[in-house]
C-alpha positions as CSV (number, residue, x, y, z in Angstrom):
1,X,62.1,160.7,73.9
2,X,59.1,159.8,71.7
3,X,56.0,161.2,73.5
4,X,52.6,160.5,72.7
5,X,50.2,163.0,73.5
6,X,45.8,162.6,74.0
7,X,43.1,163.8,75.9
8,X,39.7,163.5,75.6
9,X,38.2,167.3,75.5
10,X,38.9,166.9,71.8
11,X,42.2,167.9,69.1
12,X,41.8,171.7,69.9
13,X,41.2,171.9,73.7
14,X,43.6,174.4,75.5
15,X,44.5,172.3,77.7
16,X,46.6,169.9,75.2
17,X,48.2,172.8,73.7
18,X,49.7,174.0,77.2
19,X,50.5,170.3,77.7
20,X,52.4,170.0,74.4
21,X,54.0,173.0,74.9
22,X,55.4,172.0,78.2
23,X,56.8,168.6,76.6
24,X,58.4,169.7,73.5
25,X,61.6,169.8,75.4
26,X,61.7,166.3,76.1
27,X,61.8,165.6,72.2
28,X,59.7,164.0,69.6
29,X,56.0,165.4,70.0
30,X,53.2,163.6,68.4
31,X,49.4,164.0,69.5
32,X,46.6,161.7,68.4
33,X,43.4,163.4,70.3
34,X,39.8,163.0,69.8
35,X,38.0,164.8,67.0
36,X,35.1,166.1,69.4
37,X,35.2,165.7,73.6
38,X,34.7,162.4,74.9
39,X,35.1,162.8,78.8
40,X,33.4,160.2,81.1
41,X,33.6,157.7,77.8
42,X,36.4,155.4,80.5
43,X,38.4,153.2,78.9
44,X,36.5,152.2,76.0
45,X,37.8,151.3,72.8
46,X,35.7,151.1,69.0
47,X,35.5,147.4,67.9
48,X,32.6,147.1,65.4
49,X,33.3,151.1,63.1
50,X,36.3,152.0,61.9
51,X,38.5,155.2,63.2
52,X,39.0,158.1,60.3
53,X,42.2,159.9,61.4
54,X,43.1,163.0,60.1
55,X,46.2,165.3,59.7
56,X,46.1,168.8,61.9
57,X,48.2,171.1,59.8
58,X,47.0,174.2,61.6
59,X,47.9,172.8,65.3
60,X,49.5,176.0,67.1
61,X,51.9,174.4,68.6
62,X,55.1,174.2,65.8
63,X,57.3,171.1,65.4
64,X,54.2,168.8,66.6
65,X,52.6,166.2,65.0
66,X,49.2,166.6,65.7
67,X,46.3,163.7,64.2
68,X,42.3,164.2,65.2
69,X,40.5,160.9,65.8
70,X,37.2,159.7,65.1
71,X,37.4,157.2,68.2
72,X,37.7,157.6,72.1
73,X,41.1,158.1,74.2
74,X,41.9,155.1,74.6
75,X,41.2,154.3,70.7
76,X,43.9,157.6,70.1
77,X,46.0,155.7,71.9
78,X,45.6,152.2,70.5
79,X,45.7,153.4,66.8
80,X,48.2,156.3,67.3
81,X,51.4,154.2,68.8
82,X,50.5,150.9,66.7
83,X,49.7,152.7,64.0
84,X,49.8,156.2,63.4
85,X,53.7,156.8,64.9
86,X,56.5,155.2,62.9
87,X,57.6,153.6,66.2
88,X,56.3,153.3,69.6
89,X,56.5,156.1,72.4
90,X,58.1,156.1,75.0
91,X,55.2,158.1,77.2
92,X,52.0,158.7,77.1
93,X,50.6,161.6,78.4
94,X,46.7,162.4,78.8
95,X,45.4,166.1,79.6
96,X,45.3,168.7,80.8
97,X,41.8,167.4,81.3
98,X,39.5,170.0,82.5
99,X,37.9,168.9,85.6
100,X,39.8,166.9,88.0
101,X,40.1,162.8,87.2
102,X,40.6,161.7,91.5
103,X,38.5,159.4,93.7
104,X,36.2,157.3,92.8
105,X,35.7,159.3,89.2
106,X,39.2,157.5,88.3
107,X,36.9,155.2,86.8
108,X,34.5,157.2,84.5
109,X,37.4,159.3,83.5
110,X,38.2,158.7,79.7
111,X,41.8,160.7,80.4
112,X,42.9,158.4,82.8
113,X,41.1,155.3,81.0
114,X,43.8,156.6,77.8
115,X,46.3,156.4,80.2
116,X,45.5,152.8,81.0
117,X,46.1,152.0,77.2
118,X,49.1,153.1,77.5
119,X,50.4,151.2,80.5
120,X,48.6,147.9,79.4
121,X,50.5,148.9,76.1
122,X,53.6,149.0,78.0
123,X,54.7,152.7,77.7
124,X,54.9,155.0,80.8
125,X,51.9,156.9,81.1
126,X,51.0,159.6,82.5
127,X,47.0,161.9,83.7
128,X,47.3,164.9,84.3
129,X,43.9,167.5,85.3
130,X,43.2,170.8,86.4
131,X,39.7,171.7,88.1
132,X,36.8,173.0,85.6
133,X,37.1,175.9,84.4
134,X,39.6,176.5,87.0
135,X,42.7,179.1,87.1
136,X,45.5,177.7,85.0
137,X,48.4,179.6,86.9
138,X,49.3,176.7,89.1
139,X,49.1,174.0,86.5
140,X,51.9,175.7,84.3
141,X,53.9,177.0,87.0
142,X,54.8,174.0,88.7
143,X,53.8,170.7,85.5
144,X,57.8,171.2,84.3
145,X,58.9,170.8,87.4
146,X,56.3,168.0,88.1
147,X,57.5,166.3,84.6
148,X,60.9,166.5,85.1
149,X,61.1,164.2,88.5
150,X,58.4,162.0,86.7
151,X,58.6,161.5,83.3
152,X,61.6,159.3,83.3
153,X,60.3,157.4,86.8
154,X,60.2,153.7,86.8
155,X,56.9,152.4,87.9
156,X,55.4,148.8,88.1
157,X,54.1,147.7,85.2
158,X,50.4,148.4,84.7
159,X,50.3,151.4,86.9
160,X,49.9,155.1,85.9
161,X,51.5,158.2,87.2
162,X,47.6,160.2,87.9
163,X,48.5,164.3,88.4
164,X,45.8,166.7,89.6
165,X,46.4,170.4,90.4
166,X,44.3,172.2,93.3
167,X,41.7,175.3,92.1
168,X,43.3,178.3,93.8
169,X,45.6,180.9,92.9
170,X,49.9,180.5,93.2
171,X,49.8,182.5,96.6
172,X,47.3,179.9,98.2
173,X,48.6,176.5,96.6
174,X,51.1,174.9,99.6
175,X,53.1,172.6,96.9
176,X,53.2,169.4,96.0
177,X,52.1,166.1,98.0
178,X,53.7,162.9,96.2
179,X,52.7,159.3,96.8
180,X,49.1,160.2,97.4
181,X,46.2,157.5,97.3
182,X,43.1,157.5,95.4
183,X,40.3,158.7,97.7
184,X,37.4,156.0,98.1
185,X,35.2,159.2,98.4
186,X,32.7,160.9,95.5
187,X,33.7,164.5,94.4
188,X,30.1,164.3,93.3
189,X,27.3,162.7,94.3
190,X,24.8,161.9,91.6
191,X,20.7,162.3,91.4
192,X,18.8,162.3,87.9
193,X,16.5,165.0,87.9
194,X,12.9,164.5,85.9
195,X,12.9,167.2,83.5
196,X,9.9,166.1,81.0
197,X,7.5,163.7,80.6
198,X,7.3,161.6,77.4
199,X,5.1,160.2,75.1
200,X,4.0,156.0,76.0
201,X,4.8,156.7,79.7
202,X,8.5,157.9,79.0
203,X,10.5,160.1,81.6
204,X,13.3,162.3,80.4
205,X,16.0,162.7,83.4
206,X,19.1,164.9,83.7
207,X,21.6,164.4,86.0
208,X,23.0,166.8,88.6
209,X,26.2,166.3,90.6
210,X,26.6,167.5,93.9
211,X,29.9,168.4,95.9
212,X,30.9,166.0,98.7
213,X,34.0,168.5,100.1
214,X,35.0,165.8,102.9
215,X,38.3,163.3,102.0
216,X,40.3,160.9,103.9
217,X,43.8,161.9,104.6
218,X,46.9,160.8,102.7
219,X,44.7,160.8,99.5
220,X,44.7,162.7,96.3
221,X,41.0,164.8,97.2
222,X,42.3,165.4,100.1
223,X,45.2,167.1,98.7
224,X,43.2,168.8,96.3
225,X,41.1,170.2,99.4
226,X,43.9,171.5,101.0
227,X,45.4,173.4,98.0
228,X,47.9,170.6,97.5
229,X,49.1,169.3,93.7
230,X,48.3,165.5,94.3
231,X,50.8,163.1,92.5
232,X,50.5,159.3,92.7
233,X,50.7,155.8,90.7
234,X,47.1,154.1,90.3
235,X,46.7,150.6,89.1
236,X,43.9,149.6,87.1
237,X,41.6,148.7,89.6
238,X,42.2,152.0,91.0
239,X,43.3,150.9,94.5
């Protein structure tokens, strides 16, 4: 297989080296990734700059080819199968995104928006996230095992396969739900918080999210509340 990876916590996240790591079995790695994080940029794409892509010849994962982009995801993905790779991928795979990319944040999430370039490309493509900051141990122990029943799955045309993998430990995570729905619910709720006041009347805000821990069943927070991996296909409304 050709495989495309991106992501969009930038070229040298951690997260896109354990992905690439867990791929290179499949066959032909390439990664075009952000130069610099771009979460929450959706599935925006540069029209009116151009996008400086460079070579990675220090990426620690061997026998990838690894390209940083000036753009957003969805630009990595545009310029790196059209463009960058001699021929077009097979797959597209976006993450591991750091913070999950479920509910109603399907569509601020710049992983999942590079995702969507890759299906409205035509390739098979693939999200896949991890809770902030989280523990990683469940993520690599069961992604091959994840990948291996997915990555060669049919699915309708325009549809993504969307992977998110629960914030516990391997003792407390109860497996794998498939076919899960995307929650209509918030993870987080947002306020903007005044934090200054400005010259000519100005206001500076910040914004603070807050947790909303309640899910409808059958859906992918719900699964991820329970300590379940959630696995399901997403179109690009999101419902």
């Amino acid at each position: 297989m050709r495989i495309l990876l991106t992501n969009d916590d930038g070229i040298y996240a951690h997260g896109l080296e354990r992905l690439a790591r867990a791929v290179l079995k499949y066959g032909e790695v390439w990664i075009v990734a952000p130069a610099e994080e771009r979460s929450a940029a959706s599935h925006s794409v540069t029209l009116r700059h151009p996008l400086d892509v460079y070579p990675i010849t220090d990426y620690p994962v061997e026998g990838v080819k690894a390209y940083s982009c000036s753009g957003t995801p969805a630009d990595c993905v545009r310029v790196g199968s059209l463009s960058v790779m001699p021929e077009k991928p097979d797959v597209v795979i976006s993450g591991i995104n750091n913070g999950f990319n479920m509910a109603s944040d399907l569509q601020y999430s710049a992983t999942v928006g590079a995702a969507f370039e890759g299906a409205f490309q035509e390739y098979h493509a693939i999200a896949v996230s991890e809770a902030f900051d989280g523990p990683h141990e469940v993520t690599d122990h069961y992604l091959p095992e994840i990948l291996d029943k997915i990555i060669y799955e049919q699915i309708p045309s325009g549809h993504i396969h969307n992977v998110n993998f629960p914030e516990c430990s391997i003792s407390e995570c109860k497996g794998i739900l498939y076919d899960r729905k995307v929650s209509r619910g918030m993870f987080f709720k947002d306020r903007y918080n005044e934090i200054e006041k400005l010259e000519n009347g100005g206001i500076r805000y910040m914004i603070e999210g807050i947790k909303t821990p309640v899910a409808e069943e059958d859906t992918d927070f719900k699964a991820l509340l329970d300590h379940y991996i959630s696995v399901g296909t997403v179109n690009n409304i999101g419902y």
